[in-house]
C-alpha positions in Angstrom: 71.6 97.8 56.5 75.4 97.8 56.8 77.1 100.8 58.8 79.5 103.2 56.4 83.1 102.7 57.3 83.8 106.1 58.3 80.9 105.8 60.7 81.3 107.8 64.5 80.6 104.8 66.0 83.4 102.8 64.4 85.2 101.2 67.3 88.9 100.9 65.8 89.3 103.4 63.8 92.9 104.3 61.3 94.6 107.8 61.4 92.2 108.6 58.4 89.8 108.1 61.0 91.1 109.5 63.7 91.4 112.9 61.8 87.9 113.5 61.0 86.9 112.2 64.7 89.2 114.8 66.7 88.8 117.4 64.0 93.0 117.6 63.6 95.0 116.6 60.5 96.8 113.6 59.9 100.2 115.2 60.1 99.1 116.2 64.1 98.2 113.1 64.8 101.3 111.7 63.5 103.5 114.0 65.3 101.2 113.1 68.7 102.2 109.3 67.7 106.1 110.3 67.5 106.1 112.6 70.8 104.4 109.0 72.5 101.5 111.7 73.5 98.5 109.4 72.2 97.2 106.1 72.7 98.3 104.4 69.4 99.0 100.0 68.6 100.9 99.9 65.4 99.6 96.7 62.8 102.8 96.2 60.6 103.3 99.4 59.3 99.7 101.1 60.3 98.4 102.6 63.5 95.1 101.6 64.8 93.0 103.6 68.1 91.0 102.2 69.9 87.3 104.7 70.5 87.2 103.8 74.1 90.8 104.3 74.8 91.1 107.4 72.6 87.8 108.7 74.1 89.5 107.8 78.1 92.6 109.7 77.0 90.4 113.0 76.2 88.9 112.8 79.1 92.4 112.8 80.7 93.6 116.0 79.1 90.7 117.8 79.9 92.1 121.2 81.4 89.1 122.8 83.1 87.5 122.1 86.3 84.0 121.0 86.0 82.8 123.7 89.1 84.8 126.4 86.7 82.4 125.5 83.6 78.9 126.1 85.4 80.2 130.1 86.2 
């Protein structure tokens, strides 16, 4: 059987997406796209993100220490 389009595991995924993935709204991820603050390849007129990438750039931002978490 054939995955759903809107599957987690979708690998390029449109701001749609991208919403329901990071739990934001469109409009956020838009204004990340302006400010240059997420990964994002423009198609024509569309943005596309790549899960790996997007995923990397989480793991990035992450802004506590991993010894801080286990207290």
């Amino acid at each position: 059987m054939e995955k759903a389009q809107n599957a987690p595991d979708k690998q390029i995924m449109d701001v749609k997406d991208l919403s329901k993935y990071l739990g934001i709204g469109k409009s956020k991820i838009y204004s990340l796209i302006r400010m240059k603050e997420i990964p994002a390849s423009r198609i024509g007129r569309q943005y596309r993100f790549s899960k790996s990438i997007v995923d990397s750039w989480l793991g990035d931002k992450i802004i506590t220490k991993k010894e801080n978490m286990s207290q």
